[in-house]
Each structure stands twice: as C-alpha cells, then as structure tokens.
C-alpha positions in Angstrom: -154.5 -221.7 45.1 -150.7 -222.2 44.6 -151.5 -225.1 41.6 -154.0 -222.6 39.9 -151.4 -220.1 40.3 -148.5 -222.2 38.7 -151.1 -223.7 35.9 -151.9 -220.1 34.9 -148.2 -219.1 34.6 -147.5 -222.5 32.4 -150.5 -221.3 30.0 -148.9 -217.8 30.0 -145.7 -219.1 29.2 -147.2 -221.2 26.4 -149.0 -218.2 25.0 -146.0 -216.5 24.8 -144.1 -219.0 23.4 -146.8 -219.3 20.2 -146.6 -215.3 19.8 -143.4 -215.6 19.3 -143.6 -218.2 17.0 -145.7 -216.2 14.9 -143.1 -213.2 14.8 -140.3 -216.0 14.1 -142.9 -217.1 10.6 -143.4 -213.4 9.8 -140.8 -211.5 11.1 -140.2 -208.6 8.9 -136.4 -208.4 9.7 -133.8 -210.9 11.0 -133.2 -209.2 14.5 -136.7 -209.9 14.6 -136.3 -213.4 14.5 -133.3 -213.4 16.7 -134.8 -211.5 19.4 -138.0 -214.1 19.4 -135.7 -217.1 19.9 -134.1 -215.5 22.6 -137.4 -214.5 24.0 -138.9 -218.4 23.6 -135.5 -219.8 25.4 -135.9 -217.3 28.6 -139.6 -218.4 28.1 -138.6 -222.3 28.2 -136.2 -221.7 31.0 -139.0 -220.4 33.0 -141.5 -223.2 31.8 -139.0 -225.9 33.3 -138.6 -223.7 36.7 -142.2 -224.2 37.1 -142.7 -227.8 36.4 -139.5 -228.2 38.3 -141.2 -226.3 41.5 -144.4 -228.0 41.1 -143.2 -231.6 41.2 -140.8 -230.4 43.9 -137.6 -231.6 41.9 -134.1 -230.2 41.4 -133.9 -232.4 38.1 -134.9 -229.5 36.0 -132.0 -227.6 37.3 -129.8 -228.6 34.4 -132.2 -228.4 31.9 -132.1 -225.1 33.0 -129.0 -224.6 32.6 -128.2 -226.0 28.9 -131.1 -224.2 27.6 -129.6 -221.1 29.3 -125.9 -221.6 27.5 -127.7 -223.0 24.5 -129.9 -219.6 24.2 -126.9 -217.4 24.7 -125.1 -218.8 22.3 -127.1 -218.9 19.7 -128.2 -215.3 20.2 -124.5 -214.3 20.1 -123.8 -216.8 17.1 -127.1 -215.1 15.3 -125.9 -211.3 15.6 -122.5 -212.0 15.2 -124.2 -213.5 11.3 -126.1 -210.5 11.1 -123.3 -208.4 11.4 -120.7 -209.6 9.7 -122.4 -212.5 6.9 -120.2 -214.9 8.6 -120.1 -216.5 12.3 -116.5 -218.1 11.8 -114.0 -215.9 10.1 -111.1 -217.9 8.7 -107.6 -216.0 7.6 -106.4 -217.2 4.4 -102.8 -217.2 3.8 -103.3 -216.9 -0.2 
C-alpha cells in the first residue's frame, strides 16, 4: 500500500510538472512564467523527497537543498527583472 501510495504521488508530481510546462509555453504574462518555475522547483524538491524516502536514502538530501537555493534565487532574480528591466544595477560615475 505504501509503494502504490508513493508511485501515485511521483505520477502527481509529474502531472504537475507538465501543466506547468504548458503555462511556461503559453503563459500570457511573465509573472506567469515565473510563478510556474517556482511552482515546478517546489514540485522537483518534492519528487526527490519521495525517491529519497522510497529507496530509504539521505543522498537526496542535498539535492534537495540546491534545488531549494537554486529555485529561490531564480524566483527573486526573475521579479527583481520584471520590476526593474535589470537584475544587476551598475552606478556609472560618467
């Protein structure tokens, strides 16, 4: 019961993860977008949680945690570009 269980989430997770895809391809605005990536990293983090429970491993644990600061990031990195045209803003002395 516990494998069908944790098969069932994977395939949910998947399914999410190609919905999301979609609204990345046809997105009609970029928060859109942004908010899909976001939602497919918290998606992969909870893929790897599973795969790491059901082979009974804690080698998914930093996989975990890159795609974690990687997903923030880039969310942060992508608003900050909708906001402002521009993630790094450079001073001139000119």
């Amino acid at each position: 019961m516990f494998e069908i269980a944790m098969v069932g989430s994977l395939v949910l997770f998947a399914t999410a993860i190609s919905i999301c895809t979609v609204r990345i391809m046809k997105g009609p605005t970029m928060p859109d977008r942004v908010v899909a990536l976001d939602t497919i990293g918290v998606n992969l983090i909870s893929i790897a949680a599973v795969i790491s429970i059901v082979l009974e491993t804690k080698a998914f644990l930093e996989v975990i945690l890159i795609i974690g600061i990687l997903a923030f990031i880039s969310t942060v990195a992508f608003s900050k570009f909708i906001e402002r045209g521009v993630i790094i803003e450079r001073k001139r002395n000119r």
